[in-house]
RODO-2510 file (C-alpha; in nm, 4 decimals, decimal comma):
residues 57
     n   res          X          Y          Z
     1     x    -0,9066    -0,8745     0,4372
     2     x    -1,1288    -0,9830     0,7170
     3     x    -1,3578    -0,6774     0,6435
     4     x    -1,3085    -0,4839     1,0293
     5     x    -1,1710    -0,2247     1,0876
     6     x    -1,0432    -0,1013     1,4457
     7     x    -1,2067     0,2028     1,5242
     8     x    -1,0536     0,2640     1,8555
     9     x    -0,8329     0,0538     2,1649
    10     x    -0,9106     0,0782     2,5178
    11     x    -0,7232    -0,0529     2,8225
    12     x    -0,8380    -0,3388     3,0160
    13     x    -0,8025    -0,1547     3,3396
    14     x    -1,0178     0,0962     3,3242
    15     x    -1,1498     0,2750     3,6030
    16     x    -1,3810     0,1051     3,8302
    17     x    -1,7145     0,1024     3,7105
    18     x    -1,6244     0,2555     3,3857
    19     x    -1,6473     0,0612     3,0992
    20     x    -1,5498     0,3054     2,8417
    21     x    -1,5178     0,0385     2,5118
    22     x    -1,8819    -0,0310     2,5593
    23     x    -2,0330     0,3247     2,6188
    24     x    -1,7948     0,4471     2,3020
    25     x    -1,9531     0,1425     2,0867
    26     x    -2,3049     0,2403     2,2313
    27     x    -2,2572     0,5409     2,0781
    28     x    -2,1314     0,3915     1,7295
    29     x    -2,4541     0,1890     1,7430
    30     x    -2,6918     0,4763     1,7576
    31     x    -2,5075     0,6427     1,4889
    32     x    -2,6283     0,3628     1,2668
    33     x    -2,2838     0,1475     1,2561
    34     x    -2,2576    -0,1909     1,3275
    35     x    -1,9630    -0,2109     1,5963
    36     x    -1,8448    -0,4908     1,8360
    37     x    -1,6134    -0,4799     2,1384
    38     x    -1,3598    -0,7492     2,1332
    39     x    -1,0615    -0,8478     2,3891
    40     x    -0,7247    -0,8441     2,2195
    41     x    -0,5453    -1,0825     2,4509
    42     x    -0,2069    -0,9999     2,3265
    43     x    -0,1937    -0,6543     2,4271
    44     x    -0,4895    -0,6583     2,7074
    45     x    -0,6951    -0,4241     2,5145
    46     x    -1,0113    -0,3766     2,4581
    47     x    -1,1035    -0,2919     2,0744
    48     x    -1,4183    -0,1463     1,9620
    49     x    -1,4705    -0,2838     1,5556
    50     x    -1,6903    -0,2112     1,2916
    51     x    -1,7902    -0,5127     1,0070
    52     x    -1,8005    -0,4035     0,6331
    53     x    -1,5940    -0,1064     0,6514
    54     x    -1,2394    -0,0597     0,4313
    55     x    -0,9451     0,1138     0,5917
    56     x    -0,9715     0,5092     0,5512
    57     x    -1,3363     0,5088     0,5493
***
């Protein structure tokens, strides 16, 4: 495994303005994870990840 794990998709075309991947990662990051957003080209979808984490934790 690549050692991410998806925590949550977003669509690209969110509300103007809004970037909703971001603020939700924002939040991951003061809870102490380490999250990225990342474009998934393929389905034009935003993905918030975290490193180090094994599905079903």
């Amino acid at each position: 495994m690549n050692g991410r794990t998806v925590l949550e998709r977003f669509p690209a075309g969110g509300p103007r303005g809004s970037w909703p991947a971001e603020e939700f990662a924002h939040a991951r990051r003061l809870e102490g994870q380490t999250v990225e957003v990342v474009m998934d080209l393929a389905t034009d979808t935003f993905l918030v990840v975290a490193r180090g984490m094994e599905a079903g934790d």
